[in-house]
C-alpha positions as CSV (number, residue, x, y, z in Angstrom):
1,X,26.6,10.8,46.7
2,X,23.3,11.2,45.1
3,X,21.0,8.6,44.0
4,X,21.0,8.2,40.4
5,X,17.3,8.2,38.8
6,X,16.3,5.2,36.1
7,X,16.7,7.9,33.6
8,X,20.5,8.8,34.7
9,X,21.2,5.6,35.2
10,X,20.1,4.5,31.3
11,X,21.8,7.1,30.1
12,X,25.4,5.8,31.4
13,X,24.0,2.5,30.3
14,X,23.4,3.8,26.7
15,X,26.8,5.5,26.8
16,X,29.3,2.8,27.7
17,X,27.1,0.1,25.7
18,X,26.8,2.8,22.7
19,X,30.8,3.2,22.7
20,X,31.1,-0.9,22.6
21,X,28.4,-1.0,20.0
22,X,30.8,1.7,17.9
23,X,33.8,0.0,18.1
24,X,33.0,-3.1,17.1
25,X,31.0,-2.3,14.2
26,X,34.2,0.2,12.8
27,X,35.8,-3.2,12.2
28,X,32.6,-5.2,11.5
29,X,33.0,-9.4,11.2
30,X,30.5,-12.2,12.7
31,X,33.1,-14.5,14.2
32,X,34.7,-10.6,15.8
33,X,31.1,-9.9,17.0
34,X,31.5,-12.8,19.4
35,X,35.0,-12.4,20.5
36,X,34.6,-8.6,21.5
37,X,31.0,-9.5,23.0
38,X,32.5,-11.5,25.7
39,X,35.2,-8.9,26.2
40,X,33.2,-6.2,26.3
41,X,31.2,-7.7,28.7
42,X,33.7,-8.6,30.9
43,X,34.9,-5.4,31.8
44,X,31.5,-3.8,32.0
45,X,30.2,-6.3,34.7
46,X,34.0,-5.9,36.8
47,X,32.9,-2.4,37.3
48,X,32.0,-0.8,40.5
49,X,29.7,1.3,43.1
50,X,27.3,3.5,41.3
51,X,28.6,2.8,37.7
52,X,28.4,-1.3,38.3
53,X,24.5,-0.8,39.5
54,X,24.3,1.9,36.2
55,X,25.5,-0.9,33.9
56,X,23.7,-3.7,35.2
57,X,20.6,-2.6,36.3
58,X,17.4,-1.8,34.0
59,X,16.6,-2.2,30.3
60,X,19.1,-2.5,27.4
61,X,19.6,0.8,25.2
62,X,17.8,0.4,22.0
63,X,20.7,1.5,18.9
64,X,19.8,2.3,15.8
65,X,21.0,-0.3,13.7
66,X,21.1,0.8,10.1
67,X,23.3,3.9,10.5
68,X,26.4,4.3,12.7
69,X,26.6,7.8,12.2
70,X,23.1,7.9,14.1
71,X,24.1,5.7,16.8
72,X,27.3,7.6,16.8
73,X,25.4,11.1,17.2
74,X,23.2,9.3,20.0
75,X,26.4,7.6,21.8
76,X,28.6,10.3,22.2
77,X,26.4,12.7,23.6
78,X,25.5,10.3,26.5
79,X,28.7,9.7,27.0
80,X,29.4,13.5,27.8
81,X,25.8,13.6,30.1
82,X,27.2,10.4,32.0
83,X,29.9,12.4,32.7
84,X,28.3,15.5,33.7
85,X,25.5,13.3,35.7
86,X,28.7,11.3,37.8
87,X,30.1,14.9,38.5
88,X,26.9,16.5,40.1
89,X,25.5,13.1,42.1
90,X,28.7,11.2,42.7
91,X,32.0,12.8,41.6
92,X,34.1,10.0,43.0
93,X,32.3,7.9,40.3
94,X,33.7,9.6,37.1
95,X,37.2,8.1,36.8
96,X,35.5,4.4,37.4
97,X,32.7,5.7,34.4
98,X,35.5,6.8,31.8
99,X,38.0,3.5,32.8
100,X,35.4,0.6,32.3
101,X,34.1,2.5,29.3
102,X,37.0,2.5,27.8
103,X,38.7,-0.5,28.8
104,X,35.8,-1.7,27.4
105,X,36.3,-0.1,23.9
106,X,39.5,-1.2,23.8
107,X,39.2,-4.5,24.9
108,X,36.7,-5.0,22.2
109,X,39.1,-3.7,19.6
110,X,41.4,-5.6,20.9
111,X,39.4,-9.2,21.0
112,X,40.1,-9.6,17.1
113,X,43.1,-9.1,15.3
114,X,44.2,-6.2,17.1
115,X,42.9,-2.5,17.0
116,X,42.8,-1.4,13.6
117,X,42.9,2.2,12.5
118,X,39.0,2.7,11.9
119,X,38.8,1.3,16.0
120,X,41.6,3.2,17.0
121,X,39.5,6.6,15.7
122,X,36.5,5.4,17.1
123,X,38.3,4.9,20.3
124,X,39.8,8.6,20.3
125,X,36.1,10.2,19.4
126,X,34.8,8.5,22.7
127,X,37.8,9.3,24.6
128,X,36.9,12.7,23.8
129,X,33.4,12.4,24.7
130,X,34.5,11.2,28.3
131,X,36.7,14.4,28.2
132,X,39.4,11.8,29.2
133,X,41.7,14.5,28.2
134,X,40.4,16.6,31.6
């Protein structure tokens, strides 16, 4: 395994806190926000290895917060680059990446209600991001 640089290790950061980010706002609510906050949050910190330090180390991504097709064409690129950055420094890391980021999602979708249909697309969109489908 390869040490990840800061800028590798934002970009997974950016990713799996983008895809949270998405998901909750498909279904948008205040009291939701907190519910899936705590879930998402969760799951994030029970990762491990190189994805744990990724997610737990260095600044907060900054998301644009007036348009989620912004965020969305930010998120799910990173998404794909984690992916591609796990597979070149520390392939045994990629499975753990796509897992917690989307046991994450669904947890958060999850934390309210249940997973509605506008979550449920979101969901699928970074699945395929992930290339979970590989």
């Amino acid at each position: 395994m390869e040490r990840l640089t800061d800028d590798e290790r934002f970009t997974l950061k950016t990713g799996a806190f983008g895809a949270v980010y998405l998901v909750s706002n498909a279904d948008p609510g205040i009291f939701a926000l907190v519910r899936e906050s705590f879930a998402a949050s969760g799951v994030l910190s029970g990762a491990s290895g190189v994805v744990k330090e990724a997610l737990t180390t260095g600044p907060l991504p900054k998301l644009p917060r007036d348009n989620v097709l912004e965020v969305e064409s930010m998120v799910l690129p990173a998404l794909g680059e984690a992916v591609e950055i796990l597979r070149r420094k520390s392939p045994a890391d990629v499975r753990e990446y796509r897992s917690v980021v989307l046991a994450a999602a669904d947890e958060v979708a999850r934390a309210h209600k249940g997973v509605s249909p506008a979550e449920d697309a979101v969901i699928a969109r970074i699945r395929d991001a992930l290339g979970a489908g590989d």
